[in-house]
C-alpha positions in Angstrom: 5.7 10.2 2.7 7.8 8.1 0.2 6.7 4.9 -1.2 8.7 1.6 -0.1 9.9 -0.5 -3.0 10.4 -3.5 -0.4 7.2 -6.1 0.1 8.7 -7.4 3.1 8.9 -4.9 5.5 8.8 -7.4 8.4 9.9 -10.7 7.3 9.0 -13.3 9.8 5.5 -11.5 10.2 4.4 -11.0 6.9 5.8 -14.8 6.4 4.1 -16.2 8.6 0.6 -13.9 8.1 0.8 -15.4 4.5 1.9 -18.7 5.0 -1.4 -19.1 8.0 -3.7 -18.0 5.1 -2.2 -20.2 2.4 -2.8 -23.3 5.3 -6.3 -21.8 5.4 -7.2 -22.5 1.8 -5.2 -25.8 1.5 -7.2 -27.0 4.4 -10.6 -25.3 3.0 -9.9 -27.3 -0.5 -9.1 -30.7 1.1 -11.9 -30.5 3.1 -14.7 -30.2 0.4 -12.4 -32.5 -1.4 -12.9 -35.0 0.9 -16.6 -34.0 2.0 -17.5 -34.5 -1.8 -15.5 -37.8 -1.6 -17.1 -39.2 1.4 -20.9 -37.9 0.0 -20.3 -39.7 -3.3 -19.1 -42.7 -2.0 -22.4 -44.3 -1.8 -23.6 -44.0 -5.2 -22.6 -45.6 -8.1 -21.7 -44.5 -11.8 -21.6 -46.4 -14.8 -19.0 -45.0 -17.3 -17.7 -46.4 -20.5 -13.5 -46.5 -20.3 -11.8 -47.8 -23.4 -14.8 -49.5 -24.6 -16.2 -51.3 -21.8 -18.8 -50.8 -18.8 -17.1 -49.5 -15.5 -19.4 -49.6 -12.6 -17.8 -48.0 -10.0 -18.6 -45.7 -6.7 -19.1 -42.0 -7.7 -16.8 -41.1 -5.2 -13.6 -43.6 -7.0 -15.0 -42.4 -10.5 -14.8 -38.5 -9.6 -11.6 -38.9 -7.3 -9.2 -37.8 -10.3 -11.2 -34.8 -11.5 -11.7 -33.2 -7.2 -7.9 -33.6 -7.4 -7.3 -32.1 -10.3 -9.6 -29.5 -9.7 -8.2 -29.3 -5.5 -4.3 -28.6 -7.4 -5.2 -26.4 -9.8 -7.9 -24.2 -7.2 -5.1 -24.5 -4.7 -2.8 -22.8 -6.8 -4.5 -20.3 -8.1 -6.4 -19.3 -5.0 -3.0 -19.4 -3.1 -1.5 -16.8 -5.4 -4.0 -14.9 -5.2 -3.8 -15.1 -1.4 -0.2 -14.5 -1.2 -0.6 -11.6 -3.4 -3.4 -10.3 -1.1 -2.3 -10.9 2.4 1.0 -9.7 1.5 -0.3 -6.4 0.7 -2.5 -6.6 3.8 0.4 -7.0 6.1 2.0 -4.7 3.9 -0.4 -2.2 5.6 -0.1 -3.6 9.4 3.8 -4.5 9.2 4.7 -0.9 7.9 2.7 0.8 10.8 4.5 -1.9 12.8 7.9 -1.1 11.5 7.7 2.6 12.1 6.5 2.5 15.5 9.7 0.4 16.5 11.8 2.6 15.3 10.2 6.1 16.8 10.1 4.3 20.2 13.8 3.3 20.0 14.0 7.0 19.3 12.1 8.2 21.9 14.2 5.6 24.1 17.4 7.4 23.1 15.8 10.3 24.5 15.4 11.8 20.7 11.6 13.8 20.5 12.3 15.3 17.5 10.1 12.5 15.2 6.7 12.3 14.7 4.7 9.4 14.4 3.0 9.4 10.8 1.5 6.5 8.5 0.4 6.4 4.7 -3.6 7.4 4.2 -4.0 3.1 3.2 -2.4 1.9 6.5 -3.5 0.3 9.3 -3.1 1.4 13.0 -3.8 5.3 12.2 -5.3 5.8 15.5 -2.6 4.3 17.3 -0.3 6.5 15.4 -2.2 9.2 16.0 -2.3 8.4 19.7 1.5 8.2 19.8 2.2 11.5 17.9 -0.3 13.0 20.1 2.2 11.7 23.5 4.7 12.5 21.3 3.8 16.2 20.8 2.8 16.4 25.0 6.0 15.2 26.1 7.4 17.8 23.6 5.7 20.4 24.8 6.5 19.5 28.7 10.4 19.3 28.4 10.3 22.7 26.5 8.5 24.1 29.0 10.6 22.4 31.7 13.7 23.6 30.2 12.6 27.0 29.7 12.0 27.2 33.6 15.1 26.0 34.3 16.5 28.4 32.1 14.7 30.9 34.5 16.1 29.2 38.0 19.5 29.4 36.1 19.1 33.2 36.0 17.9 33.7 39.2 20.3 31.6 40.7 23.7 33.4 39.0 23.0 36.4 41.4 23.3 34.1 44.4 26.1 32.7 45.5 24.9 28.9 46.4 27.3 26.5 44.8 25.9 23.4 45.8 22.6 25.0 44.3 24.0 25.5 41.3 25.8 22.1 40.6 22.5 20.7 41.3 20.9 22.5 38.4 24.0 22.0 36.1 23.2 18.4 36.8 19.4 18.6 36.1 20.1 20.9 32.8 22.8 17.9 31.5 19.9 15.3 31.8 17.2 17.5 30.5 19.2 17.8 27.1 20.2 14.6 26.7 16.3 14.7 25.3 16.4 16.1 21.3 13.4 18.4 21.0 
């Protein structure tokens, strides 16, 4: 199967997939942020700024440095969770993708696809489950139209017209199917 050079397979999914686990670790950081915050705030620290004696709460003395450090870890750990999740939905939108389009196909009446995914993908069994469907109804319209292959022979040595247009009729709607 050829590699995709696209990272958004599915736009609004793999968007929004990211974009829930970036919220996660914004809401993660700012939440020990503040659990630190509210924890220190009934201490005190005496600190030495510009040559004098501060006494302050730990939690206003250490406010600067959790933010700092909440920016900086937000960024980086939000890179690194684009980076990730994007090549986890990569995995589940791809799957995703390719069963849309085989069951527009198989809507159009087309049988000729199969249903495969790359080794790293999600959904496998689900694919597999599909081709397997796919291969069944294959295999029943084949054998369908090889029997009415058979009635058509029987029938050309009657004369039964109405007979006939029936299975003309039958035989268009069976090959509107690709297989």
């Amino acid at each position: 199967m050829e590699q995709r050079k696209n990272f958004f397979i599915d736009k609004k999914f793999q968007t929004d997939f990211i974009l829930r686990f970036c919220l996660l670790v914004v809401v993660t950081g700012t939440f020990f942020m503040a659990l630190i915050y509210v924890l220190a705030g009934k201490e005190t620290t005496v600190s030495f700024v510009n040559l004098r004696v501060v006494v302050q709460t730990t939690a206003d003395f250490i406010y600067p440095l959790l933010l700092q450090t909440l920016i900086v870890s937000t960024v980086v750990v939000g890179l690194a969770t684009i980076a990730i999740t994007l090549f986890v939905s990569h995995g589940i939108a791809g799957p995703s993708y390719r069963f849309k389009k085989i069951l527009n196909a198989l809507g159009e009446g087309d049988f000729s696809m199969g249903c495969k995914v790359r080794p790293k993908d999600s959904l496998k069994d689900v694919a597999g489950a599909l081709d397997g469907m796919i291969d069944q109804v294959r295999k029943k319209l084949s054998h369908t139209d090889l029997k009415l292959k058979e009635l058509k022979g029987v029938l050309e040595t009657k004369d039964l017209t109405e007979i006939k247009r029936s299975v003309s009729e039958v035989d268009r709607a069976l090959h509107s199917f690709k297989f």
